[in-house]
N, C-alpha and C positions, 0 to 999 in steps of 0.2 A: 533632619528632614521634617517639612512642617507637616503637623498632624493632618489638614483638610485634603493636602496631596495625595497622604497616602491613602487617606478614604477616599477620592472619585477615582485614585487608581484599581482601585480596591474593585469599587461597585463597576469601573469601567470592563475590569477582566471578567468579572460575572456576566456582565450585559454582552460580552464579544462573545460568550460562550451558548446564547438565543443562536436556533438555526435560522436560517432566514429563505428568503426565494425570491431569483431574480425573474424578469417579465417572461423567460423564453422557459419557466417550467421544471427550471432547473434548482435543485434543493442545497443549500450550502451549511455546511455542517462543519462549524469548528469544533476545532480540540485542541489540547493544552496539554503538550507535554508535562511530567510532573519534574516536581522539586525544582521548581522556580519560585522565587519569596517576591513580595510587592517591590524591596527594595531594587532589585533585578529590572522587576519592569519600568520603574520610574528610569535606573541609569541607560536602561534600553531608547528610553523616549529620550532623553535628552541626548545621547550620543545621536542618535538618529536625526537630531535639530540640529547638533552640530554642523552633520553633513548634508543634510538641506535646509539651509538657512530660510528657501523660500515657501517654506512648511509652516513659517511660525505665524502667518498669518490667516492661518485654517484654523476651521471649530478643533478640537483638540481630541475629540472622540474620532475623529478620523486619521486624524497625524498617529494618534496611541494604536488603533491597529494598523497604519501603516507599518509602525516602528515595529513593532511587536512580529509582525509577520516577516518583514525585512529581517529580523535577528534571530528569524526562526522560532522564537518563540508563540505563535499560534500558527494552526497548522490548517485551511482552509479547503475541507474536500467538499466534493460537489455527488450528487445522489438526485436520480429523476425525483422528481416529485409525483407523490402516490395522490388520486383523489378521494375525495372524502367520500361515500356511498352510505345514504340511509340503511339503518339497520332497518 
């Protein structure tokens, strides 16, 4: 397995693990079941190109949570989104 792979795989399960928020207010909150190894997610993303061959020509940070969530491995809940209020 080449070394650079496993580091964007690396940094990419860190970065899918940021909440985020889509335009209607609504707050997406991943999680990451445990005792999954990088090695896991890399065969995750490639089996997952296997069977969408027409995936391999997307930015790769989107194909890796596609796979990833496809194979159950991240877990993508949704929670309103609170506003911020000056103290």
């Amino acid at each position: 397995m080449k070394l650079y792979c496993v580091g964007y795989v690396e940094a990419s399960v860190w970065l899918s693990l940021l909440p985020t928020a889509d335009g209607d207010g609504t707050r997406i909150v991943p999680e990451l079941p445990e005792g999954y190894t990088f090695e896991q997610f890399i065969k995750a993303f490639l089996v997952y190109l296997d069977q969408h061959p027409e995936e391999e020509q997307h930015p790769a940070q989107g194909v890796l949570l596609k796979a990833w969530v496809d194979h159950k491995m991240l877990i993508l809940k949704t929670k309103p989104c609170q506003e911020l209020r000056p103290r």
